[in-house]
N, C-alpha and C positions, 0 to 999 in steps of 0.2 A: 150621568153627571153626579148623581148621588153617590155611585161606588168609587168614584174619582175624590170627590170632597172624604169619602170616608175613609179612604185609602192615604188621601194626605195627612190626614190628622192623625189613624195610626202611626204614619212616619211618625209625625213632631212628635208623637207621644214619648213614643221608642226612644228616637233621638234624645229627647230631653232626661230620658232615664239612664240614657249611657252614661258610664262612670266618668271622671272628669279623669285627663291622662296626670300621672303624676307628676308632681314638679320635681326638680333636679337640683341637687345639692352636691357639688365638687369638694371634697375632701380631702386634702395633702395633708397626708400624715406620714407617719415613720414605718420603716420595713417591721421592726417590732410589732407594731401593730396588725400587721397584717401576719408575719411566721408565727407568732403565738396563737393565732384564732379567736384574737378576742373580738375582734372587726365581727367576723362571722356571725359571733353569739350574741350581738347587742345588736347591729344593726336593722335584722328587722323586723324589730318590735317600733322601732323609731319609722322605716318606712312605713308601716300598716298605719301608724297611728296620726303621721302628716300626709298621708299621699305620696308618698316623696320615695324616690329613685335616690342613693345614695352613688356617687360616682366618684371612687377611691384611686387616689396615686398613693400609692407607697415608697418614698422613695428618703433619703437622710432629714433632718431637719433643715439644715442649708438649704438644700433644694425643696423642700416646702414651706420655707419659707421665701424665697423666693418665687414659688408658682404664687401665692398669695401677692406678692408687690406687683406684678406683673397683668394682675387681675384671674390669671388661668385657675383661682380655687376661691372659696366663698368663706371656707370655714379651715384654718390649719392645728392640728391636735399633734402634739409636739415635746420634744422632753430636753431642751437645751436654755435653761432660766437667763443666762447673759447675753443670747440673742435672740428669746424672744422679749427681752426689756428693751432691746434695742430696737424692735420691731415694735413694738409698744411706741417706743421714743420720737420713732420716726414719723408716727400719726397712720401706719397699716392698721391699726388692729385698733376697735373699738372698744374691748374689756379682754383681759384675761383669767382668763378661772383656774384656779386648781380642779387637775379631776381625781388623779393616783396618783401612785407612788409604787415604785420598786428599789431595786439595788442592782448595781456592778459587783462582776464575780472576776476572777479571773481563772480563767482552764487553762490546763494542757494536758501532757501526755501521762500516767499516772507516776511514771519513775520519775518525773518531777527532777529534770537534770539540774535545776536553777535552783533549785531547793527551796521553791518559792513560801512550802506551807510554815515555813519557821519563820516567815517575816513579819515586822513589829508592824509593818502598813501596807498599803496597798505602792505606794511611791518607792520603799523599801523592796516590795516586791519587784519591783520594774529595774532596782538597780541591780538587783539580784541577774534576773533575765541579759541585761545588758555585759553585766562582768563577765557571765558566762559565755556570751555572744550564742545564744539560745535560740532558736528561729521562735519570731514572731511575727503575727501574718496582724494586719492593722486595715482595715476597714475602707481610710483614706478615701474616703468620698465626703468631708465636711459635716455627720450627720453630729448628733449629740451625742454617739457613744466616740466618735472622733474627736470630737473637740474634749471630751472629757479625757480622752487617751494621751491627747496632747497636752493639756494643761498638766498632768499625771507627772509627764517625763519631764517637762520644763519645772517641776519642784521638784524633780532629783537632778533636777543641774545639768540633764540630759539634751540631745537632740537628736534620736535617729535617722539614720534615713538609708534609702534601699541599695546606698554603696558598700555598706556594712557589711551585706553579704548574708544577715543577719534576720532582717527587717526586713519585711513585706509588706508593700503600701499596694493593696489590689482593688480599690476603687469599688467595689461591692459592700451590697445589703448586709445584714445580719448572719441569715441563712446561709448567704455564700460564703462569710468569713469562716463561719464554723465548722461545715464543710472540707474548707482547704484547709485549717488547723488541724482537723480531725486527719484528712489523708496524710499531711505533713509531720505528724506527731509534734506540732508548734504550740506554743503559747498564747492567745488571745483576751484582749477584754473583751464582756458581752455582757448584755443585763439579762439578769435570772430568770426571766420570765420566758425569753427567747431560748436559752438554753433547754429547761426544764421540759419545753414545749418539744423540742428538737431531742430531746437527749437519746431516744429509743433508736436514733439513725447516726449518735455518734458516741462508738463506741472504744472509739482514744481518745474519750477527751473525761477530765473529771473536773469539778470544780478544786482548786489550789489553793484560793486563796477567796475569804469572803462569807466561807461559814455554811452551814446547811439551810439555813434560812435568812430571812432580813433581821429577824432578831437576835439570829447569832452573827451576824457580821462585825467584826473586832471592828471596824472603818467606818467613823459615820460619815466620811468625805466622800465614801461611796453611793449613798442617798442620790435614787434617781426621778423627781418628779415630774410630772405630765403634765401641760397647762395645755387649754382651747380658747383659741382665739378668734371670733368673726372677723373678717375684711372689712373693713373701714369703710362704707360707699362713697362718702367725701372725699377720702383720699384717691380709691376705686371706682370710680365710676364704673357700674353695668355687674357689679357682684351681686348674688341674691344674696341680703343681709337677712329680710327676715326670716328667712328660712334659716339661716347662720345663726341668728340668735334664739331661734326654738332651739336648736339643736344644741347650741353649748347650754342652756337652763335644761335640757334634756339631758343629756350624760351629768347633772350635776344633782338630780332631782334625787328623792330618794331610793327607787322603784329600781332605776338604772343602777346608781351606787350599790345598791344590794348585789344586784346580777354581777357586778364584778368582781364585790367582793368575795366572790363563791366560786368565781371562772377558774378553774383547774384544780380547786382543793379535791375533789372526789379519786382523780388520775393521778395528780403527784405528793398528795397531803398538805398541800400551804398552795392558797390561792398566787396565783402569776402574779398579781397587782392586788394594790390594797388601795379603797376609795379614800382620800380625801377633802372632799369636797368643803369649802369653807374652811381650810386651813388659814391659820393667821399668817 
């Protein structure tokens, strides 16, 4: 009887010292985030330090922001500012923070048939691309570097589209656009950070227009920043929020911001992303 009672209280012991399983935190964010590797290198110091299981969709900003409406993500990290206000507007999102910041480049092939490097903007660039009727492959899945594409052409008075012959609307990530610019010898926008990351696997494609860094970019309409937003539980019902709202004061904290700031300076000499945290 005594090796029974002794035996049971081993169990609880044991039992009680197993580690608790981690909690889970759904994250819709951008394919950028994930082709660059910065997901990679920050996220887990975030798990060790909550318990926490990070469970990432990378997919355009549209589409993460709506897995967040929907309830299907807890936390959305994001780079499209007039629909995440709107997203803001509509009562989803309980704060949005600044976290980074990059730039929009525009590539293609290096003999530059558009002649894109002599142009006065990035808008000027695109009319460029269009007179020539240029191949250009365009993202067209709604993300932020799409809507940025689009608003681009609509202030050159423009409207592409794929009867052009011209223009490629191929509904893919980042990675993939670049990819098919790169085998097409096309034109593309893309933010620098996705490029720079990518660059070593595309080898027709060069930056054209946008400068060798963010602080030489002639374009400050090209300014790309990053906001995190928690799921609203009021409005969502059944989101982990507070797990959502450690984790955006955590990518905003100092420790984090540092580790960004320093994510790819060693490999391409200029960090992918630059922290802003507490930007006005």
């Amino acid at each position: 009887m005594r090796r029974w009672l002794a035996l049971l209280l081993l169990t609880g012991l044991v039992a009680g010292c197993a580690p608790a399983p981690p909690k889970v935190l759904r994250l819709a964010t951008t394919t950028s985030m994930e082709d660059s590797g910065l997901l990679a290198e920050i996220l887990p110091a975030f798990e060790q330090q909550y318990n926490a299981r990070v469970d990432v969709v990378a997919v355009g900003t549209g589409q993460a922001l709506e897995l967040g409406r929907r309830g299907d993500a807890d936390v959305v990290l994001v780079h499209s500012r007039s629909a995440e206000d709107e997203f803001m507007a509509e009562g989803f999102g309980t704060q949005r923070l600044d976290v980074m910041y990059n730039d929009f480049v525009l590539v293609g092939p290096e003999s530059d048939p558009a002649g894109i490097r002599g142009a006065a903007s990035a808008v000027d660039a695109l009319a460029r691309i269009a007179q020539a009727q240029a191949p250009f492959v365009s993202r067209g899945d709604d993300s932020g570097t799409h809507t940025k594409e689009r608003s681009m052409w609509k202030n050159a008075g423009l409207d592409p589209t794929p009867e052009s012959g011209w223009y490629l609307s191929i509904g893919q990530g980042m990675g993939e656009t670049l990819q098919m610019a790169n085998e097409s010898q096309s034109y593309t926008l893309t933010d620098r950070g996705t490029y720079l990351s990518m660059s070593g696997s595309l080898p027709g494609l060069t930056i054209l227009f946008g400068g060798a860094s963010v602080a030489e970019n002639p374009d400050p309409a090209l300014l790309n920043p990053y906001g995190v937003i928690p799921v609203n539980p009021e409005t969502v019902p059944g989101v982990n929020n507070e797990l959502a709202e450690a984790f955006a004061e955590w990518l905003i904290s100092p420790a984090t911001q540092a580790t960004i700031g320093v994510f790819g300076a060693d490999v391409y000499g200029q960090p992918l992303f630059y922290p802003n945290a507490g930007a006005p």
